[in-house]
C-alpha positions, 0 to 999 in steps of 0.5 A: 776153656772156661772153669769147671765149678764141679772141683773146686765147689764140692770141696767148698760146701757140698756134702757133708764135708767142711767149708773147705775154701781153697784156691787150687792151682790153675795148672795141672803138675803132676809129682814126677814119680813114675807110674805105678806098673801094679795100679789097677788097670781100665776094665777096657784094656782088661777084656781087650788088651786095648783102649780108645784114646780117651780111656788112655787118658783118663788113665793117665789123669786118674795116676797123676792123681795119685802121684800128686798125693791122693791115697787113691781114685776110681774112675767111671765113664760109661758113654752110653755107646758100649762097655763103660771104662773103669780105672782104679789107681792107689798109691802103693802105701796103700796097698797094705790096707786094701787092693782098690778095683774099679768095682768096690764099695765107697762111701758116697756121702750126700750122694745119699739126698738123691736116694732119699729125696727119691723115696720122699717123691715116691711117696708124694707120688703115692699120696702119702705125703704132700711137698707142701705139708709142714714139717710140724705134721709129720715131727710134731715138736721137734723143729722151731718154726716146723709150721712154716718149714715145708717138705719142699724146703728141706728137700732144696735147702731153703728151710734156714735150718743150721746144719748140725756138721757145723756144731761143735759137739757134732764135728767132733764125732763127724771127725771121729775124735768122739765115738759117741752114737748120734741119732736122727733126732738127737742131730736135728736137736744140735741144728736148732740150739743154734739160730736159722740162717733165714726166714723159711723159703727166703733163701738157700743154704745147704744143711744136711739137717734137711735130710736128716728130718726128711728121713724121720719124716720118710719112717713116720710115714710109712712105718718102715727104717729108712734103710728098708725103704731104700732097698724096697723101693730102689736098690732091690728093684734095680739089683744094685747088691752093694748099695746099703745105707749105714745108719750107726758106727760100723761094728766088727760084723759089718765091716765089708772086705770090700769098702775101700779105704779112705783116708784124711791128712794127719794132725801134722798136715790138716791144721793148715788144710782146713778152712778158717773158722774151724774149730782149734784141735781139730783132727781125724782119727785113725791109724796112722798111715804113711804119706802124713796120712790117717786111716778113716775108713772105720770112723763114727758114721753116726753123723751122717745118716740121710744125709750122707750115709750110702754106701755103694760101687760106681756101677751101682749108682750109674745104674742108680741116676739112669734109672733115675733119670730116665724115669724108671723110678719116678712119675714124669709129674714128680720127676718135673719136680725133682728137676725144677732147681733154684739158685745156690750161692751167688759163687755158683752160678753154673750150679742149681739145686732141685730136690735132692738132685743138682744141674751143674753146666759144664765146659762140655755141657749140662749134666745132673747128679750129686757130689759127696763127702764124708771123711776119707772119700769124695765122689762126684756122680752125673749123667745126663739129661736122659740117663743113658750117659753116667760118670763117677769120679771116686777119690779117697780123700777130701782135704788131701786134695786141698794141696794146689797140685793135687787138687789140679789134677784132680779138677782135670780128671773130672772135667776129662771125665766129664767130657767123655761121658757126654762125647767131647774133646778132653781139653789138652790143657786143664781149666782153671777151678771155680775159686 
């Protein structure tokens, strides 16, 4: 079996998460804890009291992701062929903070670019904007060089701008060891102290500084927040009632009961989990947890924005990417544009980046979507090319799945995922992730 790049890449680069490079175990070990009898069971075997095959598999996946050392996962595969399977395991540790189910809200990171990339083609639809207006028409003065950069550029990171994840004074509040409120532009103005990586439009690098201008860019022509265009113009449409984008640090008075956890490794664990390069002192911040683990469910959203700042359920964004797809929210000319890719790194070679969307070729065929990251929660979206076929993998952590045995089983659980959403075998044995 060849290897599956989805794993082991959106822990390496996507989202906003850190340049995580790490070579996962090619083998799937599972920690030899037993199953958990009170894990939440596939929506399947509750409205039946049975499952097919392939639901008792991912089942059995989903736990030994938990028993490897991940706080907790959820699992969405709707094969397009009746009632989607829906899995939610947690360690028991965790139970303390909160029960998970299949069905509660996540932070879905750079999921966000799709959303936000889907208002941007909307207005191109609408002629309200054009993808080849510079970005200097629209932000006068707030981007070096904004004459050269287009709409087009931001929307398939081709712009050369530095992304402000990476600046040090921004990572600290993205970590949350600083609670100082970041705006859109004060975010873009950390990217520009620092040099472009390449003339506009000569290359590829993912910036979430792209997606933080093209919302200012969404509200400059509309005159609407970003957050209300969302639910305007796709989750009130398409009744997705617990998706909504977090633009600030989470208050007392939005802190939704139904947000499941997230969690990162505590300053014992992450020093020796994150990449080289990474700043020195670098931690997340938040309650204490067992299992060398830290709360981060509640830390400084700030940074994350049009880049990473959607909050949603699997049921929600499935409904989400068909529609998409589908193309119930795009017109066929600018849904063509949308899927019109170039090439990401030169390690990636089975991945390509649209607008705001991502072809990823699979063991068990070619899928579309997105992956994100933000502290405490990655996600992994796809479907198919019709939007008829959707699968979510939600786990509630990124670097705790740095460790070779837990990043393994979940690199099985994804591709086991993957190959049932598009009616493929799930291998017997894992492939190896993408190093």
């Amino acid at each position: 079996m060849t290897a599956n790049p989805m794993s082991a890449r959106h822990r390496r680069r996507s989202g906003l998460a850190l340049l995580a490079t790490v070579a996962l175990s090619s083998t799937l070990t599972a920690c030899g804890t037993a199953a958990d009898p009170q894990s939440v069971v596939p929506a399947a075997v509750e409205r039946t009291g049975a499952v097919a095959a392939p639901g008792a598999r991912l089942t059995t996946l989903a736990q030994q992701v938990v028993d490897a050392g991940a706080p907790g996962v959820i699992v969405r595969v709707d094969d397009g062929r009746g009632r989607a399977t829906e899995i939610a395991r947690q360690a028991p540790w965790t139970r303390a903070d909160h029960t998970l189910a299949a069905s509660d809200e996540f932070r879905m990171g750079s999921n966000t670019k799709t959303m936000v990339a889907t208002v941007i083609l909307q207005l191109v639809a609408e002629h309200r904007l054009r993808l080849t207006d510079p970005v200097s028409e629209w932000l006068p003065g707030l981007i070096p060089n904004g004459t050269a950069i287009t709409v087009r550029m931001l929307l398939n990171h081709t712009s050369g701008l530095f992304n402000y994840t990476y600046d040090a004074a921004v990572l600290k509040a993205f970590t949350g060891q600083d609670t100082r409120v970041w705006t859109p532009r004060e975010l873009i103005a950390a990217a520009t102290r620092h040099d472009p990586l390449f003339a506009p439009g000569t290359g590829y690098s993912y910036s979430n500084t792209n997606y933080v201008a093209l919302g200012l860019v969404a509200e400059k022509a509309t005159g609407h927040t970003l957050g209300d265009l969302i639910q305007e113009r796709i989750a009130g449409p398409l009744h997705l009632k617990n998706t909504y984008l977090v633009t600030g640090t989470d208050s007392d008075s939005t802190k939704s009961p139904a947000l499941a956890h997230g969690y990162e490794p505590d300053a014992s664990r992450i020093a020796a989990l994150l990449p080289p390069g990474t700043p020195a002192g670098t931690t997340f911040a938040g309650p204490a947890r067992p299992a060398g683990y830290v709360d981060t469910t509640w830390i400084n959203t700030s940074t994350l924005g049009a880049a990473g700042g959607m909050v949603s359920t699997a049921r929600d964004w499935a409904r989400f990417d068909s529609a998409l797809l589908s193309g119930k929210l795009l017109p066929p000319a600018q849904l063509k544009q949308m899927r019109t890719t170039v090439a990401e790194e030169s390690e990636f070679p089975n991945r390509r980046y649209g607008l705001g969307l991502e072809q990823v070729v699979t063991p068990c065929g070619t899928v579309w979507g997105h992956s994100g990251q933000v502290p405490g929660y990655s996600s992994e979206n796809y479907t198919d090319a019709t939007g008829r076929r959707t699968v979510s993998v939600l786990t509630a952590t990124i670097f705790g799945l740095t460790p070779p045995k837990t990043g393994a089983a979940n690199q099985a659980l994804v591709t086991a995922a993957v190959c049932t959403m598009l009616g493929k075998p799930i291998p017997a044995t894992p492939a190896s992730p993408a190093g």
